[in-house]
TORKOL-4160 file (C-alpha; in steps of 0.2 Angstrom, whole numbers, padded with zeros to 4 digits, m for minus):
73
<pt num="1" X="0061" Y="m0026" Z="0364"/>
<pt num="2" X="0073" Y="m0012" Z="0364"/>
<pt num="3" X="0073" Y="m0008" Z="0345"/>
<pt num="4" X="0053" Y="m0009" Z="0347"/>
<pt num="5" X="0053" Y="0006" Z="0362"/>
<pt num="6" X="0063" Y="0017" Z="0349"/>
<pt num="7" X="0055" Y="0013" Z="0336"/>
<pt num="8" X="0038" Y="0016" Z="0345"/>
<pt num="9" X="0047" Y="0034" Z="0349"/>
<pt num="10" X="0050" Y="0039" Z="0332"/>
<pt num="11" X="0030" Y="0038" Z="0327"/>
<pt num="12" X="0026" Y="0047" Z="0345"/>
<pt num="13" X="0013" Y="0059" Z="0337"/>
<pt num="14" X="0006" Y="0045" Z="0325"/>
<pt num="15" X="0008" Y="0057" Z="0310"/>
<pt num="16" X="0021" Y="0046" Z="0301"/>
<pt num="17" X="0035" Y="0060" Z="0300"/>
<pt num="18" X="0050" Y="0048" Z="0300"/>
<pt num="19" X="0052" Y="0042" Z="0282"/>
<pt num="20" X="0069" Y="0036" Z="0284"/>
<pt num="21" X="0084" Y="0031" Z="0295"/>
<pt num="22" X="0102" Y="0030" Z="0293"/>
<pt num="23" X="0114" Y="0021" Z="0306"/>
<pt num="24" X="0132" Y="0024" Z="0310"/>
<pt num="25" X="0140" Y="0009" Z="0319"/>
<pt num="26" X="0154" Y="0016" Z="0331"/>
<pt num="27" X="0159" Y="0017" Z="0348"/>
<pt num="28" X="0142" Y="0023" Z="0346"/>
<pt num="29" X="0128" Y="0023" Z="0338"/>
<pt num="30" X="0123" Y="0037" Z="0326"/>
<pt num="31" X="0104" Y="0038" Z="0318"/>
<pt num="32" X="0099" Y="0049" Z="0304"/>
<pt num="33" X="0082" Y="0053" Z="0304"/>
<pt num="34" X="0076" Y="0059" Z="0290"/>
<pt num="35" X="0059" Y="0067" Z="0294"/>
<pt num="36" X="0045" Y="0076" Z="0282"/>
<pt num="37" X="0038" Y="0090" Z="0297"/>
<pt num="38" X="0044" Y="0096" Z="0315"/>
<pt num="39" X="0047" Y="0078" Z="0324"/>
<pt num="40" X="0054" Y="0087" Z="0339"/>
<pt num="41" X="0040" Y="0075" Z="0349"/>
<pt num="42" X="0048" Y="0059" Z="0339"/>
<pt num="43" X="0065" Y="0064" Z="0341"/>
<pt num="44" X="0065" Y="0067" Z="0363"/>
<pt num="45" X="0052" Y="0052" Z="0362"/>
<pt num="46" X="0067" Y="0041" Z="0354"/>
<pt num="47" X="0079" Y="0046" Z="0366"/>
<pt num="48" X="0070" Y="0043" Z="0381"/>
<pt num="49" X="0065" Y="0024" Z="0377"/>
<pt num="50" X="0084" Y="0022" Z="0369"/>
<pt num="51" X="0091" Y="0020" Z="0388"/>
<pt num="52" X="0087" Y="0000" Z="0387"/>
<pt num="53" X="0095" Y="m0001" Z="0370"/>
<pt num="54" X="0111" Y="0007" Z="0377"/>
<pt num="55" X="0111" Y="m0005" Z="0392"/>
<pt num="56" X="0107" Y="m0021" Z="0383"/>
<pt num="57" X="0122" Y="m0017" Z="0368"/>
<pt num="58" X="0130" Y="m0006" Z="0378"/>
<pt num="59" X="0133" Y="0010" Z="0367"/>
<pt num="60" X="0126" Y="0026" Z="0368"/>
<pt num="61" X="0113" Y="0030" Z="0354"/>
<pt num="62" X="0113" Y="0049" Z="0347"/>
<pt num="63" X="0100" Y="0052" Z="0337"/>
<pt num="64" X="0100" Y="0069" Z="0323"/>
<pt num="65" X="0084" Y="0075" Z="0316"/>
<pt num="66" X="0087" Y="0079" Z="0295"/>
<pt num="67" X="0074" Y="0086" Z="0287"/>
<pt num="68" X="0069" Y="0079" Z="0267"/>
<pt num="69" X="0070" Y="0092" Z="0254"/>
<pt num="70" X="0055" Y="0092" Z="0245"/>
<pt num="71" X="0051" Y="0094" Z="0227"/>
<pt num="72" X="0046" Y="0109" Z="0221"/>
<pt num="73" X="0033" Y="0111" Z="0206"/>
């Protein structure tokens, strides 16, 4: 349930901005998210629900927004 409120987060605004994640196992937790707009909704929207994820593995979660570079024609 916890990865599900996160994961719920990071499609916030339904526009499926998130294409990708990348996760550093540490003291804590690290997540790349690689994002094809402005997810700045997604990204708080992650934070907030990741407080049950911290308690139940007990790590803190950071989360850092990285935008896709996008081909140009």
């Amino acid at each position: 349930a916890s990865l599900l409120r996160i994961a719920d987060g990071l499609d916030r605004t339904h526009f499926s901005l998130v294409r990708a994640l990348h996760v550093k196992l540490g003291k804590q937790i690290t997540i790349q998210v690689h994002l094809t707009g402005d997810a700045e909704m997604e990204l708080w929207a992650a934070k907030s629900r990741a407080d049950l994820f911290e308690q139940v593995f007990r790590r803190r979660v950071q989360f850092s927004g990285m935008p896709l570079k996008t081909r140009q024609s």
